[in-house]
C-alpha positions in Angstrom: -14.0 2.3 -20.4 -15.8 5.8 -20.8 -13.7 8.8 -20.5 -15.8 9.2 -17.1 -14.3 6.4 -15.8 -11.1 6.7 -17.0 -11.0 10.3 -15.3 -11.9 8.7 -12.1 -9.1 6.0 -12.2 -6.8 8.7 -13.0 -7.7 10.5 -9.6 -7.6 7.6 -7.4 -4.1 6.4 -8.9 -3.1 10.0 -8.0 -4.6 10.4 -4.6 -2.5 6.9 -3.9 0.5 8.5 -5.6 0.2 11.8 -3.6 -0.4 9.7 -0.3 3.3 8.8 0.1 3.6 13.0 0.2 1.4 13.5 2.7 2.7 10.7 4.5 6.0 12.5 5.0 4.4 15.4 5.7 3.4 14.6 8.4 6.4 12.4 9.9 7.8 16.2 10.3 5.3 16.6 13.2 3.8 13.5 14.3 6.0 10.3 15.7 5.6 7.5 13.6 3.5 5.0 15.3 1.3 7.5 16.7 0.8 9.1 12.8 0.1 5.3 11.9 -2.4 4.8 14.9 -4.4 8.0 14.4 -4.7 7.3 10.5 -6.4 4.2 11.7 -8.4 5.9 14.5 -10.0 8.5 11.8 -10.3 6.0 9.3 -12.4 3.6 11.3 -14.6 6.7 12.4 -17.2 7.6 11.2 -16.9 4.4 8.1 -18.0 1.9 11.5 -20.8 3.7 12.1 -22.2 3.4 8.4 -21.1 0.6 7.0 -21.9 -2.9 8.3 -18.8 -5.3 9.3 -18.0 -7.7 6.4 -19.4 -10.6 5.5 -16.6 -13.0 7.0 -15.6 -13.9 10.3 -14.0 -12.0 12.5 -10.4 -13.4 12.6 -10.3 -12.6 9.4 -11.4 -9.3 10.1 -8.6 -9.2 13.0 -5.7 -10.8 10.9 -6.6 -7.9 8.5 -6.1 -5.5 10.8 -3.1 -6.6 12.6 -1.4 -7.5 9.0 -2.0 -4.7 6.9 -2.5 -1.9 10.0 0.0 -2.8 12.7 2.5 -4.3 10.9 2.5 -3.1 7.3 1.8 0.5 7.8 4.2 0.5 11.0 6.8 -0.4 9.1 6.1 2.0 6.6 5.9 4.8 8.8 8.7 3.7 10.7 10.8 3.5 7.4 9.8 6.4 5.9 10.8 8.6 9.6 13.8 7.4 9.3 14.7 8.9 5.9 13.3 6.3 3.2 12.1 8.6 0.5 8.5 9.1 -0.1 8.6 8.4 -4.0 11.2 5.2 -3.5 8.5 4.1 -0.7 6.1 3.9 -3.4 7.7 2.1 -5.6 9.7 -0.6 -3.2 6.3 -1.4 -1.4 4.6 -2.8 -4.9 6.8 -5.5 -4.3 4.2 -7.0 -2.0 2.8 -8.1 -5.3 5.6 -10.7 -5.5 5.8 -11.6 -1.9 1.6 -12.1 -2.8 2.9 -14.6 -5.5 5.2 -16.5 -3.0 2.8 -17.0 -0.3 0.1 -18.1 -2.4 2.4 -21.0 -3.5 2.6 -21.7 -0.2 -0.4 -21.3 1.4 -2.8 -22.1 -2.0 -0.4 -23.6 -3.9 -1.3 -21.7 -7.0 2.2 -22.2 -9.1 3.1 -18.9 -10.4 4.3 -18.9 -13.8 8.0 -18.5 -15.9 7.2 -15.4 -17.0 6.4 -14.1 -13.8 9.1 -16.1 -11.7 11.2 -13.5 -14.4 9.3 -10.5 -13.7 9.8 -11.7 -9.7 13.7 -12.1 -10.8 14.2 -8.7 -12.7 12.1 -6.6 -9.9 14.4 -8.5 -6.9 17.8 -7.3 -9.0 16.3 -3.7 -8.6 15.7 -4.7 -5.2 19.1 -5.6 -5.0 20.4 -2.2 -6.7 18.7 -0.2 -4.9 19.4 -1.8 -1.1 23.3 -1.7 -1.9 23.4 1.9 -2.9 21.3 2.4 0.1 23.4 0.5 2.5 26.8 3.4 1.4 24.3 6.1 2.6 23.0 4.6 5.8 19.4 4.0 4.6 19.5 0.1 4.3 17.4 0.1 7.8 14.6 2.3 6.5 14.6 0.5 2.9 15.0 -2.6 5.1 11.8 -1.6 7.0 9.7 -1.0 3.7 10.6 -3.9 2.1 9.1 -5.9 5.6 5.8 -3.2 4.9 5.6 -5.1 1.8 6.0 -8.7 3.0 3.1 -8.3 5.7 1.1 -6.5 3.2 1.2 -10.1 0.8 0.7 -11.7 4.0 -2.8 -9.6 4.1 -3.8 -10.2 0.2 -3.3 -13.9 2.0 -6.1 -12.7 4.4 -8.2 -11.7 1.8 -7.7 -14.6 -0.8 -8.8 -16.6 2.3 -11.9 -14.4 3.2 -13.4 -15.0 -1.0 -15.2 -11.9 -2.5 -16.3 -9.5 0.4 -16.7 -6.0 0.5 -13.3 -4.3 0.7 -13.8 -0.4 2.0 -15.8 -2.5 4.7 -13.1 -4.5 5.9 -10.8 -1.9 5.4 -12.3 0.4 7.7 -13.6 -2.6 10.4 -9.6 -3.6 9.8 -9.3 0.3 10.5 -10.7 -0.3 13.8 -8.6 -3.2 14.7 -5.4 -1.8 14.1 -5.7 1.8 16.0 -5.8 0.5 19.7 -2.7 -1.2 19.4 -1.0 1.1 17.2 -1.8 3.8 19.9 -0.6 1.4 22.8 2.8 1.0 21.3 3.0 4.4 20.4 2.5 5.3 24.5 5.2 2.7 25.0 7.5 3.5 22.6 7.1 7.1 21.9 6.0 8.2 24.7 3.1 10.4 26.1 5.5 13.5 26.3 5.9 13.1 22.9 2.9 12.6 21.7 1.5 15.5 24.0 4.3 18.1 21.9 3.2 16.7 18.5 -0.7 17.4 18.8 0.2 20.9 20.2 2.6 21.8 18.0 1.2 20.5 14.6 0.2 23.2 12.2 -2.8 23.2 10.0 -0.9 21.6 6.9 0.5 19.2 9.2 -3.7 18.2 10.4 -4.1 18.3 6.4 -1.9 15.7 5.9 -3.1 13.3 8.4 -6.9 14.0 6.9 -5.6 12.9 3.5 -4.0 10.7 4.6 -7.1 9.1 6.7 -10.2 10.2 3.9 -9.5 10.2 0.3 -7.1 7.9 0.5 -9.1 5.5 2.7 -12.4 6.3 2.1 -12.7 7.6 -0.9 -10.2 5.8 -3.7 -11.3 2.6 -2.2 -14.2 3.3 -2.9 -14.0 4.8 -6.5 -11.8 1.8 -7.0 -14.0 -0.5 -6.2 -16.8 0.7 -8.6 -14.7 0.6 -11.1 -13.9 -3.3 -10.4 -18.0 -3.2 -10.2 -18.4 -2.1 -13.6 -15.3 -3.4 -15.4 -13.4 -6.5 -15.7 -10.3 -6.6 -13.2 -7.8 -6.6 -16.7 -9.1 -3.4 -17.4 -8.8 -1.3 -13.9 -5.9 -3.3 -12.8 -3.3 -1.7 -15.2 -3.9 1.9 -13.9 -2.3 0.6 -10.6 1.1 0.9 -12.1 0.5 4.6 -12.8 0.9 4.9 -8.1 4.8 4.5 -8.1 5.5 7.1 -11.3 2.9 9.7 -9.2 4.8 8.9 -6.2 7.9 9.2 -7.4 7.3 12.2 -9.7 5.3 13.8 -6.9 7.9 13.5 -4.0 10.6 14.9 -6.4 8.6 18.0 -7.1 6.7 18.7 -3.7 9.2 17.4 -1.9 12.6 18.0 -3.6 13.7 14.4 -3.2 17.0 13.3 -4.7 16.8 10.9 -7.3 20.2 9.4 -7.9 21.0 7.4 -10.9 21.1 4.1 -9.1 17.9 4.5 -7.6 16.5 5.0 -10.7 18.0 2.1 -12.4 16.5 0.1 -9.4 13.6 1.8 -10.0 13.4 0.7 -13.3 14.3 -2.2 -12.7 11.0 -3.1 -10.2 8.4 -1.0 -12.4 9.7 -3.7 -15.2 9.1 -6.3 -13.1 5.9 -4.8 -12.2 4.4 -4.4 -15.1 5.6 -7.3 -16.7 3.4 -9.4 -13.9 0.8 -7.0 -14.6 0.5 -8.1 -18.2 0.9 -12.0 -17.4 -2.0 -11.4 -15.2 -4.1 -9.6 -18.4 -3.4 -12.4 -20.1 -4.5 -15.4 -18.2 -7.5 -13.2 -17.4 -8.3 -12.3 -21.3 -7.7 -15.5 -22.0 -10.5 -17.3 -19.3 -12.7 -14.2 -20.0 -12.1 -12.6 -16.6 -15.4 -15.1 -15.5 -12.9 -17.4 -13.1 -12.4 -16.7 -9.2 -9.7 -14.3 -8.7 -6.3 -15.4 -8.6 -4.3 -14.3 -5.4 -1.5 -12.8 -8.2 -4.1 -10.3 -9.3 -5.7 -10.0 -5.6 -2.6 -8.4 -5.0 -3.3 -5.1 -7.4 -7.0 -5.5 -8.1 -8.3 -5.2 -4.2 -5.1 -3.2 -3.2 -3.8 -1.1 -5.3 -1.9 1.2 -2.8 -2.2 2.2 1.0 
């Protein structure tokens, strides 16, 4: 890659990894389903008005929507108000690349292989590390909640697989549109208009900062950085700098944010990125080794076309 490129990977990878900050930034003010609905309702506006819909049809474009919007980021929202950690968050939510892996055996039936059953196995024991320490400090809902964030979000690398190669920042921001009006309906129902009413007058300027991150570069503008890169170079080459999210995430929450980082976390933690990267690297290989010419595989959908939210 040239150093120009590599430069612009390293940004996007770190306005992903800083995303999880500004996330709970904003949680302080903003309810959780109404944070998740506006992010949609700014991302979708102005991008609808420049960019045509996707080439695909429009369940796809709704299942998207509902998947990765509603669900997926509702969770995550709703996890992360309730006292999940920004930097954990980062890292527990890349296992949607697993629950990519297990769904595509279902749906696809592309059989994943040994090694990465064992990266699956060694990330689900930091899964499991990290959920019991959780569970003695009354965070096993929130962690519970994430790890769901990352279920529907391999349940939307589904959607894609399904919609073949299409333009992603499109159907992202299309998606965008999908998911707000919903999002906004349950937050009147379930949040409440009093509530909503306090946040928007009470929100300070680095709260409104947050959301904007939150809603532009991290929408707009890494996706689509990211997918020049993809343009240019094979998927082996920009994939790896995916792994780079969680250690900005985590590294970034613990010095922004002061988050504690106890030891089991961070043997969970280790645990996952292991598992991770390990899959990573089985996907390099089979790549390498077909000369990154073959359709993409649904196991390296799940970092290529998504490398964070």
């Amino acid at each position: 890659m040239l150093v120009a490129d590599i430069c612009i990977a390293l940004v996007v990878v770190a306005i992903f990894g800083l995303n999880f900050v500004a996330i709970k930034i904003a949680l302080v003010a903003f309810p959780p389903l109404f944070l998740t609905g506006l992010r949609f309702l700014l991302a979708a506006f102005p991008g609808v008005l420049i960019l045509k819909p996707p080439r695909t049809s429009v369940r796809i474009v709704v299942a998207f929507g509902l998947c990765l919007g509603v669900v997926k980021f509702g969770l995550l929202f709703l996890g992360m108000a309730l006292g999940m950690p920004a930097g954990l968050s980062s890292l527990v939510l890349q296992t949607q690349v697993f629950f990519t892996i297990g769904l595509a055996f279902l749906v696809f039936g592309e059989r994943p292989s040994r090694l990465q059953l064992l990266s699956a196995l060694i990330a689900g024991c930091g899964v499991g590390v990290i959920a019991v320490w959780q569970g003695q400090h009354a965070l096993l809902g929130p962690f519970l909640l994430v790890i769901g964030a990352a279920l529907f979000w391999g349940v939307a690398n589904v959607v894609v697989k399904a919609a073949g190669r299409i333009d992603m920042l499109a159907l992202m921001v299309w998606g965008s549109l999908v998911a707000a009006p919903p999002l906004l309906a349950l937050s009147l129902v379930v949040e409440g208009p009093d509530a909503i009413t306090s946040a928007v007058q009470k929100a300070d300027a680095w709260s409104w900062s947050a959301v904007l991150f939150i809603a532009y570069p991290t929408t707009m503008l890494a996706f689509a950085l990211w997918n020049r890169l993809l343009s240019r170079y094979p998927a082996v080459t920009v994939t790896p700098f995916a792994l780079l999210i969680p250690i900005i995430g985590l590294s970034s929450s613990r010095w922004l944010l002061d988050e504690p980082f106890e030891i089991a976390d961070a043997a969970g933690a280790a645990l996952i990125f292991f598992g991770i990267a390990l899959n990573v690297l089985v996907a390099w290989l089979r790549q390498r080794r077909a000369g990154d010419t073959r359709p993409a595989s649904i196991i390296t959908t799940a970092l290529r076309d998504h490398p964070a939210p």
